[in-house]
mmCIF file of the N, C-alpha and C atoms, coordinates in Angstrom:
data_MODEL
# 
_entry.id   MODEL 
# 
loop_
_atom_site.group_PDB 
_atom_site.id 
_atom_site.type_symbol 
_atom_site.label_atom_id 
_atom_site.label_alt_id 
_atom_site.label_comp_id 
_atom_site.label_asym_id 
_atom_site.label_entity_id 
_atom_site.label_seq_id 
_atom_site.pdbx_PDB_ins_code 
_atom_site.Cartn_x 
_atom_site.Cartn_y 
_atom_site.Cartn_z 
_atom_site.occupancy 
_atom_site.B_iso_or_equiv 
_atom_site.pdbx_formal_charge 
_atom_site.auth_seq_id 
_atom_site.auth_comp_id 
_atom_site.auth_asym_id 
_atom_site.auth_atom_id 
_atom_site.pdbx_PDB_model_num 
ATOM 1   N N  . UNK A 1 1  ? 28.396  5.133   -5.191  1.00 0.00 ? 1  UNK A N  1 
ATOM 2   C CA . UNK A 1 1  ? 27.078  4.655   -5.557  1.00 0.00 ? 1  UNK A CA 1 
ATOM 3   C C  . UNK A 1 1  ? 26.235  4.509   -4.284  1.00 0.00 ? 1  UNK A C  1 
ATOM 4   N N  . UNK A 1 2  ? 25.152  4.929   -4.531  1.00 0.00 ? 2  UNK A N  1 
ATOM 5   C CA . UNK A 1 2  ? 24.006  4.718   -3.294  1.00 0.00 ? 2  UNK A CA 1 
ATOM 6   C C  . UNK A 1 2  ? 23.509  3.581   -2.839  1.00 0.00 ? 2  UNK A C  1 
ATOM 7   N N  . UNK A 1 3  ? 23.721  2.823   -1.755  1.00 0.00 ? 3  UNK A N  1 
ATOM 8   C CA . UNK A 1 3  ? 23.528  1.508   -1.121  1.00 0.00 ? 3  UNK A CA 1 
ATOM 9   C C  . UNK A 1 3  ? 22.199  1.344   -0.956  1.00 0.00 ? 3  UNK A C  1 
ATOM 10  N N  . UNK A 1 4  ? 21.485  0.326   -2.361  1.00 0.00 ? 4  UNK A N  1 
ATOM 11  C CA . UNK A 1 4  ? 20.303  -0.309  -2.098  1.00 0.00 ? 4  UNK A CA 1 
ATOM 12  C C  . UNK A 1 4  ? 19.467  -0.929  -1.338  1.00 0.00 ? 4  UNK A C  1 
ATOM 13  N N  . UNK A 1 5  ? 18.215  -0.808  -0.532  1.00 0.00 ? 5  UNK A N  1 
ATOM 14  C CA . UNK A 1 5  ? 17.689  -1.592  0.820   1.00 0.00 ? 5  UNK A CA 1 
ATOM 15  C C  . UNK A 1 5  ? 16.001  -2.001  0.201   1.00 0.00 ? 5  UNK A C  1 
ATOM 16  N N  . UNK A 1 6  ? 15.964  -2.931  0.410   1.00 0.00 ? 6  UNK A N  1 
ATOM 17  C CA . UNK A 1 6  ? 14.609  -3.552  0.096   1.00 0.00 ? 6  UNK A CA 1 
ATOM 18  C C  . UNK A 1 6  ? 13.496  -3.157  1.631   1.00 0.00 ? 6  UNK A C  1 
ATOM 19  N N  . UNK A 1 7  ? 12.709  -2.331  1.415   1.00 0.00 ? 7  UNK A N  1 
ATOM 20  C CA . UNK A 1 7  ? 11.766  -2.329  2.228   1.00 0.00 ? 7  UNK A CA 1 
ATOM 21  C C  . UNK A 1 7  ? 10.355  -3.007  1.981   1.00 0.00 ? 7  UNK A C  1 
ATOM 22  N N  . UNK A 1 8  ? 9.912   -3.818  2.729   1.00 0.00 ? 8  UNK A N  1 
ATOM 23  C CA . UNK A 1 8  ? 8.774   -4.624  2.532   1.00 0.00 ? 8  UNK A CA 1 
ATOM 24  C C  . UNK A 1 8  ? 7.479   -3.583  3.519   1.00 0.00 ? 8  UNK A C  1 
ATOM 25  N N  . UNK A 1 9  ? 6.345   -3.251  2.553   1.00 0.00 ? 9  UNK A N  1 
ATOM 26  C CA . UNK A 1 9  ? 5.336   -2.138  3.248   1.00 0.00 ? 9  UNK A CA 1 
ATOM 27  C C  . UNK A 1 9  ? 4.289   -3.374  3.591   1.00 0.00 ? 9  UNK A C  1 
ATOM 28  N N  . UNK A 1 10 ? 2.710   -3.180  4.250   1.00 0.00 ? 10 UNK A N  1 
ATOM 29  C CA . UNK A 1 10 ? 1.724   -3.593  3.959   1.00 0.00 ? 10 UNK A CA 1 
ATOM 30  C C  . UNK A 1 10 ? 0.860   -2.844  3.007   1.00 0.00 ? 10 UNK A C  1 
ATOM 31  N N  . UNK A 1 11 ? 0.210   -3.592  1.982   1.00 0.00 ? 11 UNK A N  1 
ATOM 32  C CA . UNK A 1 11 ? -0.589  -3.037  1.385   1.00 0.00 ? 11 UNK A CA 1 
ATOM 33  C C  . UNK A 1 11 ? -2.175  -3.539  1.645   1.00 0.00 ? 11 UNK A C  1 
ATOM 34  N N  . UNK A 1 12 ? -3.394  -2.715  1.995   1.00 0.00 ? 12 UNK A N  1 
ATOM 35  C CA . UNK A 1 12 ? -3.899  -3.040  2.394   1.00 0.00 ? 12 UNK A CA 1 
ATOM 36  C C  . UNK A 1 12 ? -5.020  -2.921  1.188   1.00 0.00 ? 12 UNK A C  1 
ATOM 37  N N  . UNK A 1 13 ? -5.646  -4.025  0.410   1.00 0.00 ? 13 UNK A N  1 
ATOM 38  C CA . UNK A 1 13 ? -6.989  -4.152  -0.785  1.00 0.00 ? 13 UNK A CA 1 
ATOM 39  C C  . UNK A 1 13 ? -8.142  -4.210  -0.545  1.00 0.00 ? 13 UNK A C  1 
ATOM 40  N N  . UNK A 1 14 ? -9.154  -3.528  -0.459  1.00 0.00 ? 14 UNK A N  1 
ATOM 41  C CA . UNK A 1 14 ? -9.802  -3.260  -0.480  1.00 0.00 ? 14 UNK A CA 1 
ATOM 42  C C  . UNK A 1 14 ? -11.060 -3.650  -1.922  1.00 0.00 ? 14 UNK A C  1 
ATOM 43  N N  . UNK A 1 15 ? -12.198 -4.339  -1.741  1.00 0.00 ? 15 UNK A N  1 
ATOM 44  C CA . UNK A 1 15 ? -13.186 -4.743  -2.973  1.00 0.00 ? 15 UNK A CA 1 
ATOM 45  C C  . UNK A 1 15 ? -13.457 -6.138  -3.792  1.00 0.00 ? 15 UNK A C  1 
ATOM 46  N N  . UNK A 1 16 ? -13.801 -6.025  -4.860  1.00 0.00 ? 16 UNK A N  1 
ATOM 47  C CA . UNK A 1 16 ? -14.091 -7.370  -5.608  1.00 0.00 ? 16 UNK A CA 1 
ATOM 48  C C  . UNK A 1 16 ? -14.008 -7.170  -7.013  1.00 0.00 ? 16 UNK A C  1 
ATOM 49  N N  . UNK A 1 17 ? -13.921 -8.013  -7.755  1.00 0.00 ? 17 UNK A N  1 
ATOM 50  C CA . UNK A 1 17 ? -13.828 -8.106  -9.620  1.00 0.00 ? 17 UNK A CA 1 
ATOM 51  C C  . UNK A 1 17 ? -15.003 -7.293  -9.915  1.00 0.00 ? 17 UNK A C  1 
ATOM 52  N N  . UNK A 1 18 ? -15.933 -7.675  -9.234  1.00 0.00 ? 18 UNK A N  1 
ATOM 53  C CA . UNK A 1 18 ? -17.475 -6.910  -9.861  1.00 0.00 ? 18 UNK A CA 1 
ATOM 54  C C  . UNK A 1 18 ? -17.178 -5.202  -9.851  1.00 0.00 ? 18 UNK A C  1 
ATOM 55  N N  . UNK A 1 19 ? -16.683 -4.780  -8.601  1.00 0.00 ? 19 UNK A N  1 
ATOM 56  C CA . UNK A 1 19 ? -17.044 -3.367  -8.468  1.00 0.00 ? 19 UNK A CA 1 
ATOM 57  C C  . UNK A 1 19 ? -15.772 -2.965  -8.373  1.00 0.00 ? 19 UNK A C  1 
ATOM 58  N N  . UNK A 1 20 ? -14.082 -3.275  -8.731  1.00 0.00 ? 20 UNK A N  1 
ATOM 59  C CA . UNK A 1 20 ? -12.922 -3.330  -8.521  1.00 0.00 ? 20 UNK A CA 1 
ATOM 60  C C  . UNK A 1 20 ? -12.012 -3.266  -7.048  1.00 0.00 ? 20 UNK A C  1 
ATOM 61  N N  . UNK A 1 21 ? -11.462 -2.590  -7.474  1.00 0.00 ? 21 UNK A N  1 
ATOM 62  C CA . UNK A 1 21 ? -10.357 -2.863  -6.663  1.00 0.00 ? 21 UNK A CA 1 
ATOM 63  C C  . UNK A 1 21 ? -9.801  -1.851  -6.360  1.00 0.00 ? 21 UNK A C  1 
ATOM 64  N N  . UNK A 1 22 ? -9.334  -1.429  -5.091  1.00 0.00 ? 22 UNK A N  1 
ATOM 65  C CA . UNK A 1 22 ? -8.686  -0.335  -3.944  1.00 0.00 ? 22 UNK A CA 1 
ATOM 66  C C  . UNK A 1 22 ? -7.410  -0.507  -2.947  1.00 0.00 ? 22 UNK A C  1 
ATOM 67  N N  . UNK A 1 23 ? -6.002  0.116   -2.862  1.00 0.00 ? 23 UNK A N  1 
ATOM 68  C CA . UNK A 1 23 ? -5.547  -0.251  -2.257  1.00 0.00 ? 23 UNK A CA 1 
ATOM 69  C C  . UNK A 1 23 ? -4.643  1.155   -1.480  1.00 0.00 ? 23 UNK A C  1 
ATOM 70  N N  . UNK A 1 24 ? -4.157  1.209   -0.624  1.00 0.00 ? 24 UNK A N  1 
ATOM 71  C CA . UNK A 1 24 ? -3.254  1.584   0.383   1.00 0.00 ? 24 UNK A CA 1 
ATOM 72  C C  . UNK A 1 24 ? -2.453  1.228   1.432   1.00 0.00 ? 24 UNK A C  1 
ATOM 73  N N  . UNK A 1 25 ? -1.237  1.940   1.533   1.00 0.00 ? 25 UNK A N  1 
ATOM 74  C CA . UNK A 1 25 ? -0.468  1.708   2.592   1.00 0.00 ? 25 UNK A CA 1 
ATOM 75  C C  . UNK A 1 25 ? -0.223  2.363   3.998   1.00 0.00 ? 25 UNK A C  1 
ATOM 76  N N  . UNK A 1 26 ? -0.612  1.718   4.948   1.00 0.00 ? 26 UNK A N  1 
ATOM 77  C CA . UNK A 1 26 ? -0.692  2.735   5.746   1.00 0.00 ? 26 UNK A CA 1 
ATOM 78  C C  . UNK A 1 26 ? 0.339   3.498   6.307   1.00 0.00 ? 26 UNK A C  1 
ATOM 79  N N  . UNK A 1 27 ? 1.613   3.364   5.996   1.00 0.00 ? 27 UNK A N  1 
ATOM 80  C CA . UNK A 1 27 ? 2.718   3.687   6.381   1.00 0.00 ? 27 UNK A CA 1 
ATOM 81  C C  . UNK A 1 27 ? 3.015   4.880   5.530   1.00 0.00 ? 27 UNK A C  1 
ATOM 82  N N  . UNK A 1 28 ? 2.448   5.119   4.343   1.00 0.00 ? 28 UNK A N  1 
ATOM 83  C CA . UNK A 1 28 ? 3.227   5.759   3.497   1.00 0.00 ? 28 UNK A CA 1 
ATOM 84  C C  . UNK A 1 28 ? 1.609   6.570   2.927   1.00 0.00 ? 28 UNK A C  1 
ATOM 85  N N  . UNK A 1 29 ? 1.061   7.559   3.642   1.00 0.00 ? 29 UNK A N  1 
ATOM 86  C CA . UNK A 1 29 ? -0.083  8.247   3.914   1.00 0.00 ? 29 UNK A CA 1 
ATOM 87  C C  . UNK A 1 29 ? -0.368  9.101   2.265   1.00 0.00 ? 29 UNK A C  1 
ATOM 88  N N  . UNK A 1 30 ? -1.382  9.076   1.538   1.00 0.00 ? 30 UNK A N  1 
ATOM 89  C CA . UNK A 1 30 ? -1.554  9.550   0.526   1.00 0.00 ? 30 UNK A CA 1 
ATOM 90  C C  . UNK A 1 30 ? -1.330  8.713   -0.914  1.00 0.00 ? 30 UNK A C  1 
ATOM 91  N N  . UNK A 1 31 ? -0.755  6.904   -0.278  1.00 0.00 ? 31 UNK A N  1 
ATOM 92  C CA . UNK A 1 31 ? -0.219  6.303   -1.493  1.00 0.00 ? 31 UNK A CA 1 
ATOM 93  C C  . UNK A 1 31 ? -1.607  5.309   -1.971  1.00 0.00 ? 31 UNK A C  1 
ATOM 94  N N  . UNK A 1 32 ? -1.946  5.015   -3.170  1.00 0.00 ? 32 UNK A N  1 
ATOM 95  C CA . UNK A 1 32 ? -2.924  4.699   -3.117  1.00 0.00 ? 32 UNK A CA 1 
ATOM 96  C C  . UNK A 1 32 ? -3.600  4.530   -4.813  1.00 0.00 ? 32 UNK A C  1 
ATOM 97  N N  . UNK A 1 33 ? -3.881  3.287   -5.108  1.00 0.00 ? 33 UNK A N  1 
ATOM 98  C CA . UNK A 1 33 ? -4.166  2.631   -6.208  1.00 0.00 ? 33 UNK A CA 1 
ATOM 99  C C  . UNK A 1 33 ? -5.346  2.502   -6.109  1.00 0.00 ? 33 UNK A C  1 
ATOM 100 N N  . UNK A 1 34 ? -6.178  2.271   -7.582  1.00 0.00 ? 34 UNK A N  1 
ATOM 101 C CA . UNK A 1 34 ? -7.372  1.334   -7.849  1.00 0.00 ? 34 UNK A CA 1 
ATOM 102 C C  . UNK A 1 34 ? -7.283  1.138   -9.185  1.00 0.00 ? 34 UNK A C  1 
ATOM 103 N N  . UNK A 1 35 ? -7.868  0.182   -9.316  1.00 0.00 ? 35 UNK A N  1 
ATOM 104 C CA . UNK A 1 35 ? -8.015  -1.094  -10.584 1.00 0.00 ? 35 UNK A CA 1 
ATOM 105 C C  . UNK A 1 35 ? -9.309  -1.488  -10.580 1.00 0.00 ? 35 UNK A C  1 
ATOM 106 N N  . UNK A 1 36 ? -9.147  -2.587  -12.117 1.00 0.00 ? 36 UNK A N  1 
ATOM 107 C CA . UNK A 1 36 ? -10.436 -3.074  -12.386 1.00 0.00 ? 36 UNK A CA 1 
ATOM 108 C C  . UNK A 1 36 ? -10.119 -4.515  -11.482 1.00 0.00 ? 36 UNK A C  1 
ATOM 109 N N  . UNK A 1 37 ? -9.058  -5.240  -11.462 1.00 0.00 ? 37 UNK A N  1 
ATOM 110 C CA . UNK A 1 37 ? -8.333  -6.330  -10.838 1.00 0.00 ? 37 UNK A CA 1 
ATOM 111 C C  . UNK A 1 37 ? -7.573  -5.976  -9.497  1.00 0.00 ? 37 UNK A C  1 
ATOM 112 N N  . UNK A 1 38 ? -7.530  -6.971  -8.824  1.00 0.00 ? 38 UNK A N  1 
ATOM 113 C CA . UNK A 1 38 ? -6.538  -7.245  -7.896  1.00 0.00 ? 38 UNK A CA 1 
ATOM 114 C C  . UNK A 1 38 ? -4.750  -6.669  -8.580  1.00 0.00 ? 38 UNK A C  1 
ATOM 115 N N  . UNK A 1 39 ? -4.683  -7.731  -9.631  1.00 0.00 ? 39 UNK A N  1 
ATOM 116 C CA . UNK A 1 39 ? -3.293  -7.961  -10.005 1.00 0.00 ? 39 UNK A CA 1 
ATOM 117 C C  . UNK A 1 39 ? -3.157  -6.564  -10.650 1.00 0.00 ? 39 UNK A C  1 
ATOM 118 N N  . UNK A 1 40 ? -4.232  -6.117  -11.606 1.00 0.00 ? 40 UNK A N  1 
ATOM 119 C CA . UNK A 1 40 ? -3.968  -4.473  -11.556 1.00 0.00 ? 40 UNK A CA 1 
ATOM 120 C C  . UNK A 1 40 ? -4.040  -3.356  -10.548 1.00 0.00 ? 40 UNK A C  1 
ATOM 121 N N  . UNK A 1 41 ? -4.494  -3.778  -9.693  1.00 0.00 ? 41 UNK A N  1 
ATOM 122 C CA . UNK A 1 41 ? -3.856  -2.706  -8.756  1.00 0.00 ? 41 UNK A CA 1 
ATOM 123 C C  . UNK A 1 41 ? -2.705  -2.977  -7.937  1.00 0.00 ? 41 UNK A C  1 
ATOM 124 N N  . UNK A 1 42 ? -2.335  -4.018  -8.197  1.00 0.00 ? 42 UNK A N  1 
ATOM 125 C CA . UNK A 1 42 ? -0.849  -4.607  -7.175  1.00 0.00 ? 42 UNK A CA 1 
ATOM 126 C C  . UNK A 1 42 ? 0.208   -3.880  -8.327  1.00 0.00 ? 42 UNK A C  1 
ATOM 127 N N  . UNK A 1 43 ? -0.336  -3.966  -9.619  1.00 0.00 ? 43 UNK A N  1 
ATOM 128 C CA . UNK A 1 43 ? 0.772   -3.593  -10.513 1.00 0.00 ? 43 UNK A CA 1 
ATOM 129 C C  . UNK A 1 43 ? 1.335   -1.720  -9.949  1.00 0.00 ? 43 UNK A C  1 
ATOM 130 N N  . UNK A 1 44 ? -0.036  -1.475  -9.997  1.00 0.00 ? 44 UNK A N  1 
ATOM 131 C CA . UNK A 1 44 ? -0.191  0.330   -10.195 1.00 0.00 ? 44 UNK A CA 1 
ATOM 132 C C  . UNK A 1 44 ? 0.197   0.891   -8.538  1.00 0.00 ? 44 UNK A C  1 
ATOM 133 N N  . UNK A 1 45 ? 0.409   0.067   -7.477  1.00 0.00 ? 45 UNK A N  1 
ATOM 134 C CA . UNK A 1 45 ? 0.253   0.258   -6.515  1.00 0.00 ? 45 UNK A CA 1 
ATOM 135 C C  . UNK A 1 45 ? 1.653   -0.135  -6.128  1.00 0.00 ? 45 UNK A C  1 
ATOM 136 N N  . UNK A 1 46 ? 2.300   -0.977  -6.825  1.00 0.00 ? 46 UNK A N  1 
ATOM 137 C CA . UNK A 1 46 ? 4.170   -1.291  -6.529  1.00 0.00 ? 46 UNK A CA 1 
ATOM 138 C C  . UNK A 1 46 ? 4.318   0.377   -7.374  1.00 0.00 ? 46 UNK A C  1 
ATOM 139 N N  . UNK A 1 47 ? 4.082   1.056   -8.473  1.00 0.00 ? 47 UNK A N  1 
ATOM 140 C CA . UNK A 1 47 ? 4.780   2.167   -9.314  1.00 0.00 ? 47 UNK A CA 1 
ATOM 141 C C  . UNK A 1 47 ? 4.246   3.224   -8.613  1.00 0.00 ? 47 UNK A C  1 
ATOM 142 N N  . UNK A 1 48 ? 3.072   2.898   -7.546  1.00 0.00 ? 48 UNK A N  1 
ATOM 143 C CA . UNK A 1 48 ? 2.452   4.450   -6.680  1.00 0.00 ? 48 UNK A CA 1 
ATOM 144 C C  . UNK A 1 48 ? 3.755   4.603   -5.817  1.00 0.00 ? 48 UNK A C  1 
ATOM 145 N N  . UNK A 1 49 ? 4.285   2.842   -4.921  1.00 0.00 ? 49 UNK A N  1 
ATOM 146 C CA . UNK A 1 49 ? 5.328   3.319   -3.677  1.00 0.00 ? 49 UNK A CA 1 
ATOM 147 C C  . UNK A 1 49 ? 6.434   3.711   -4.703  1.00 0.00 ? 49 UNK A C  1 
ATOM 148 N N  . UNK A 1 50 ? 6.928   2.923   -5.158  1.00 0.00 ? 50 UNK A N  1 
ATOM 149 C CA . UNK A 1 50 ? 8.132   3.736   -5.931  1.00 0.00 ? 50 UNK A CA 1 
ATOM 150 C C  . UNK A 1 50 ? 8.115   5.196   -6.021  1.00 0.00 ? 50 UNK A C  1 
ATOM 151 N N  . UNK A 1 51 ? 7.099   5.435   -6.984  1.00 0.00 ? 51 UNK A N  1 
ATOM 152 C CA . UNK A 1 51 ? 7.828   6.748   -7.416  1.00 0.00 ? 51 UNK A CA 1 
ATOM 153 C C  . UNK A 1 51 ? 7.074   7.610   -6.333  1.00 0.00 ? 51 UNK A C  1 
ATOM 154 N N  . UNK A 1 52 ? 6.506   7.116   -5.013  1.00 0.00 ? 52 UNK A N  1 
ATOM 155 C CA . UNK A 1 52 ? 6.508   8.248   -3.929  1.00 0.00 ? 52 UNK A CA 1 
ATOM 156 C C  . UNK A 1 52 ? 7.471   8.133   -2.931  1.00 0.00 ? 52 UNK A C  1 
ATOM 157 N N  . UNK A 1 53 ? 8.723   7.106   -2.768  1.00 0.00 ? 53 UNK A N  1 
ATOM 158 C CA . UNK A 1 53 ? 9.877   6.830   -2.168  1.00 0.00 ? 53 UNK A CA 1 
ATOM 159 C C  . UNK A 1 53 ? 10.588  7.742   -2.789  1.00 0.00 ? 53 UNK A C  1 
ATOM 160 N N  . UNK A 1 54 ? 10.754  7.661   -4.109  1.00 0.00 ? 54 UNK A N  1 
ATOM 161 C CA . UNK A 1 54 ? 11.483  8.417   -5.173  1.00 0.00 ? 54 UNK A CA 1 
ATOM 162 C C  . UNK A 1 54 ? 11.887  9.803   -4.916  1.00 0.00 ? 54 UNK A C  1 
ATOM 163 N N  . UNK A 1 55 ? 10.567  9.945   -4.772  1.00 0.00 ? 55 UNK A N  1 
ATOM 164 C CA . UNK A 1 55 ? 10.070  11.690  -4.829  1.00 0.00 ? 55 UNK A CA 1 
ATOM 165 C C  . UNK A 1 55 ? 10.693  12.243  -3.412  1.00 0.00 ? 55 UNK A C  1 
ATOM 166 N N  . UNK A 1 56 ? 10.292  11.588  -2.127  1.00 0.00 ? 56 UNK A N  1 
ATOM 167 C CA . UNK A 1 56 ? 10.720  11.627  -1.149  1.00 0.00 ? 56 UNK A CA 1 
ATOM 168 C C  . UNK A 1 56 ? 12.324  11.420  -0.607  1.00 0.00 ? 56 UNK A C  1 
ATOM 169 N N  . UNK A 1 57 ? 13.116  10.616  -1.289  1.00 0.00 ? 57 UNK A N  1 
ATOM 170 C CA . UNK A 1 57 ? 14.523  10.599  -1.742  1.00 0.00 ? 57 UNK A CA 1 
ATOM 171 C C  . UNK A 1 57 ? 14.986  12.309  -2.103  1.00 0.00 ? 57 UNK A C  1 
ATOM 172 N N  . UNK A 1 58 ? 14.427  11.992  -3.395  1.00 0.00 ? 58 UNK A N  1 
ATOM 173 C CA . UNK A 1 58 ? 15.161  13.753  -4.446  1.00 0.00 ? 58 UNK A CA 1 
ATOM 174 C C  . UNK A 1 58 ? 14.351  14.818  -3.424  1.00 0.00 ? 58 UNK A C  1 
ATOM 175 N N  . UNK A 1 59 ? 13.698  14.774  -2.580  1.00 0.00 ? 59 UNK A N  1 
ATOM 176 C CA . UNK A 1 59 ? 13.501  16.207  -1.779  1.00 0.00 ? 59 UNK A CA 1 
ATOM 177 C C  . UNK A 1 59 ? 14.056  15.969  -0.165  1.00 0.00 ? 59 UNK A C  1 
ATOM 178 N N  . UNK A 1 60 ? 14.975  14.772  0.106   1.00 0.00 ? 60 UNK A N  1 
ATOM 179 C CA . UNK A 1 60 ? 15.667  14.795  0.914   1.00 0.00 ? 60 UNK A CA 1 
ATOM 180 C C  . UNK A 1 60 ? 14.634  14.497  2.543   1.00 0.00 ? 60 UNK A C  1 
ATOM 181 N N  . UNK A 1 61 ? 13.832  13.353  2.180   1.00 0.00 ? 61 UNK A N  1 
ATOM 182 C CA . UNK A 1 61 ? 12.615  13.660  3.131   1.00 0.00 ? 61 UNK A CA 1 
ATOM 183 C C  . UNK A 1 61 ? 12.971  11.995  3.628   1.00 0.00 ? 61 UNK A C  1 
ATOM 184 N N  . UNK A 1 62 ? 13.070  11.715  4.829   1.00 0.00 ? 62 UNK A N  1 
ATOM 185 C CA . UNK A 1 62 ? 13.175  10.485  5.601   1.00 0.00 ? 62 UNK A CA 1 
ATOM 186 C C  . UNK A 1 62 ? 12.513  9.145   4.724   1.00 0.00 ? 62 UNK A C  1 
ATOM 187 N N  . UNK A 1 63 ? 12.246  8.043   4.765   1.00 0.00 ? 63 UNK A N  1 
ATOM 188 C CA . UNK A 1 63 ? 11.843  6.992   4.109   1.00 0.00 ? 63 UNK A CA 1 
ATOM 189 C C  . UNK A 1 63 ? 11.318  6.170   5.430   1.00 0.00 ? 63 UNK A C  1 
ATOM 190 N N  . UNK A 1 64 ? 10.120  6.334   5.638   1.00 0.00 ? 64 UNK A N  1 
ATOM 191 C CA . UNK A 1 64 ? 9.398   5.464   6.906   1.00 0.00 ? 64 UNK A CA 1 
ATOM 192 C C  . UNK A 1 64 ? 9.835   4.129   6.996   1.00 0.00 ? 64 UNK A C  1 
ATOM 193 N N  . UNK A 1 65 ? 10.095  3.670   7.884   1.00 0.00 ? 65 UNK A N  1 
ATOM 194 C CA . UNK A 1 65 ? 10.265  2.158   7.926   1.00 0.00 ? 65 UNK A CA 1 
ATOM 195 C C  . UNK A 1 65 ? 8.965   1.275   8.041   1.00 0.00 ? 65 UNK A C  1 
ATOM 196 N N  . UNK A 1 66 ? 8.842   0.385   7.000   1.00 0.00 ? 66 UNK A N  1 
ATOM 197 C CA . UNK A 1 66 ? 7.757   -0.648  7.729   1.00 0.00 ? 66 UNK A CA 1 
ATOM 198 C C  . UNK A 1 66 ? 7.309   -1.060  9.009   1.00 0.00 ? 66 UNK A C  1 
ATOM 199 N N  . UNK A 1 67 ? 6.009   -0.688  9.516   1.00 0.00 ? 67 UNK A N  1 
ATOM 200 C CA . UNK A 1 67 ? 5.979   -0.762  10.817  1.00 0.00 ? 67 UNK A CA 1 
ATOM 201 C C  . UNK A 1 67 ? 5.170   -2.401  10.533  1.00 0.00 ? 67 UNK A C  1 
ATOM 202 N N  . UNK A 1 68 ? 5.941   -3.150  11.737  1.00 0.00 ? 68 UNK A N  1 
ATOM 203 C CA . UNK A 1 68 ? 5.052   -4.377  11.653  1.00 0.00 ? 68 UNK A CA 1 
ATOM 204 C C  . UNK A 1 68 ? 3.546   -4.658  11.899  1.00 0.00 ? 68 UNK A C  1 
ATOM 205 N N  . UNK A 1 69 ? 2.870   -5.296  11.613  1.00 0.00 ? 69 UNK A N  1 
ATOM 206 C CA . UNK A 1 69 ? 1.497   -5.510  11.482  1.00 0.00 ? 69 UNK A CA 1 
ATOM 207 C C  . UNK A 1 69 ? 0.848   -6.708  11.713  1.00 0.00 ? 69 UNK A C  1 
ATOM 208 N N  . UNK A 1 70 ? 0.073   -6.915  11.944  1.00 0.00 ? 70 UNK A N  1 
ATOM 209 C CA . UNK A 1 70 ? -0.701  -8.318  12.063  1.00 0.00 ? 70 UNK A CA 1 
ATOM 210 C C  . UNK A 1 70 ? -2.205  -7.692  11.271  1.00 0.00 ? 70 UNK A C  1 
ATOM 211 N N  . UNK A 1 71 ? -3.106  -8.226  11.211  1.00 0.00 ? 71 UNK A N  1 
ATOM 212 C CA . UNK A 1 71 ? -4.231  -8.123  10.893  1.00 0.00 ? 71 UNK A CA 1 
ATOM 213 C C  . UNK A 1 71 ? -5.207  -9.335  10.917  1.00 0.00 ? 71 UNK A C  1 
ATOM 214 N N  . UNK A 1 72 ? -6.244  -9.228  11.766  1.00 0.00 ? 72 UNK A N  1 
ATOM 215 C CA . UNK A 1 72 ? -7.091  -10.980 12.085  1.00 0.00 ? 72 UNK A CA 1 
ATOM 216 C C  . UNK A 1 72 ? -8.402  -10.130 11.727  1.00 0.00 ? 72 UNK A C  1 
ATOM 217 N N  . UNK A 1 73 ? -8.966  -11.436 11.276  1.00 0.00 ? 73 UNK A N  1 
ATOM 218 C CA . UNK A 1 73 ? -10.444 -10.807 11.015  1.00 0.00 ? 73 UNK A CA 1 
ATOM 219 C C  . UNK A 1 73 ? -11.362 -11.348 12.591  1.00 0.00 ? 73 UNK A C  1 
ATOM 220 N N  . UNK A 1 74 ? -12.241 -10.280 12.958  1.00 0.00 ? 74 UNK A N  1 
ATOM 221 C CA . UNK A 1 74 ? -13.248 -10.138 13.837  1.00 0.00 ? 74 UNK A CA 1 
ATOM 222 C C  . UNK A 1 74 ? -14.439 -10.440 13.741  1.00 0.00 ? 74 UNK A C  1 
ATOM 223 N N  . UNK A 1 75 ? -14.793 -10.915 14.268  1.00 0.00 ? 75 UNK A N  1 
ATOM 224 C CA . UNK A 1 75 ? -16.346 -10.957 14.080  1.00 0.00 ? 75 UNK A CA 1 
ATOM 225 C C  . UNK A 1 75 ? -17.312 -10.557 15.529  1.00 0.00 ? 75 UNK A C  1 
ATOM 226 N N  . UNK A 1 76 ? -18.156 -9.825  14.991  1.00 0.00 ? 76 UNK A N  1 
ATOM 227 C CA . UNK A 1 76 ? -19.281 -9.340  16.448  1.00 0.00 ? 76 UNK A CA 1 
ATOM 228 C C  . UNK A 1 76 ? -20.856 -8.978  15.648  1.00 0.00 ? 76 UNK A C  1 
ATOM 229 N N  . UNK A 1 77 ? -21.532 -9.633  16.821  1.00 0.00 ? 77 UNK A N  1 
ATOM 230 C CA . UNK A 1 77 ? -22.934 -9.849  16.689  1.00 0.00 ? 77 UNK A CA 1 
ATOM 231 C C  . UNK A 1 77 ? -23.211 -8.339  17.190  1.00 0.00 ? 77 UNK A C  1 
ATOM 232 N N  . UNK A 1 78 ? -24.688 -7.909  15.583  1.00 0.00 ? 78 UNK A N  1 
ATOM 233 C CA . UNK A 1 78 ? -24.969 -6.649  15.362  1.00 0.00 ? 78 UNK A CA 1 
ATOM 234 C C  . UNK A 1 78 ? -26.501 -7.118  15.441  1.00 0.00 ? 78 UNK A C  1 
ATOM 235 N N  . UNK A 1 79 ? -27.157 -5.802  16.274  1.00 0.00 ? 79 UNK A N  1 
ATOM 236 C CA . UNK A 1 79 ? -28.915 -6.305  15.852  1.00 0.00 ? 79 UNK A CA 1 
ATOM 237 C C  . UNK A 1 79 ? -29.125 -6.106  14.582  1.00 0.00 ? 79 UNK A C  1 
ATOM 238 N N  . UNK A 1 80 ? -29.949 -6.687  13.932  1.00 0.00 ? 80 UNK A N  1 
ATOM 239 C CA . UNK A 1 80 ? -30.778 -7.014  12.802  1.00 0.00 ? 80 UNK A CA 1 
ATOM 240 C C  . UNK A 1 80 ? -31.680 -5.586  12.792  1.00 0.00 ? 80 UNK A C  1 
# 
């Protein structure tokens, strides 16, 4: 039997309820959800990595490792 490993990605969301919701990973190039919700695209966006791990498995293709990340928000003064 094939020895199971939990990989933890970043997913990065993108938008608001009004105009929805956008997401990607940057590790895993081409993966990529949108929704009317947050929680719907977290749904559609766990079954995007899956079944593109999946796919990448059955064609015998490496499985990227989570690269670690930080992310801080910036702020810089723009002229008006």
């Amino acid at each position: 039997m094939d020895e199971m490993k939990t990989l933890t990605y970043n997913v990065i969301y993108e938008g608001d309820d009004e105009r929805g919701w956008s997401a990607f990973v940057p590790d895993l190039p081409g993966v990529a959800a949108a929704g009317d919700t947050r929680d719907e695209t977290r749904e559609l966006m766990h079954r995007a990595i899956e079944l593109h791990i999946n796919g990448m498995l059955e064609d015998g293709i490496a499985i990227p490792e989570p690269t670690p990340t930080f992310v801080e928000p910036m702020s810089v003064d723009a002229a008006a």
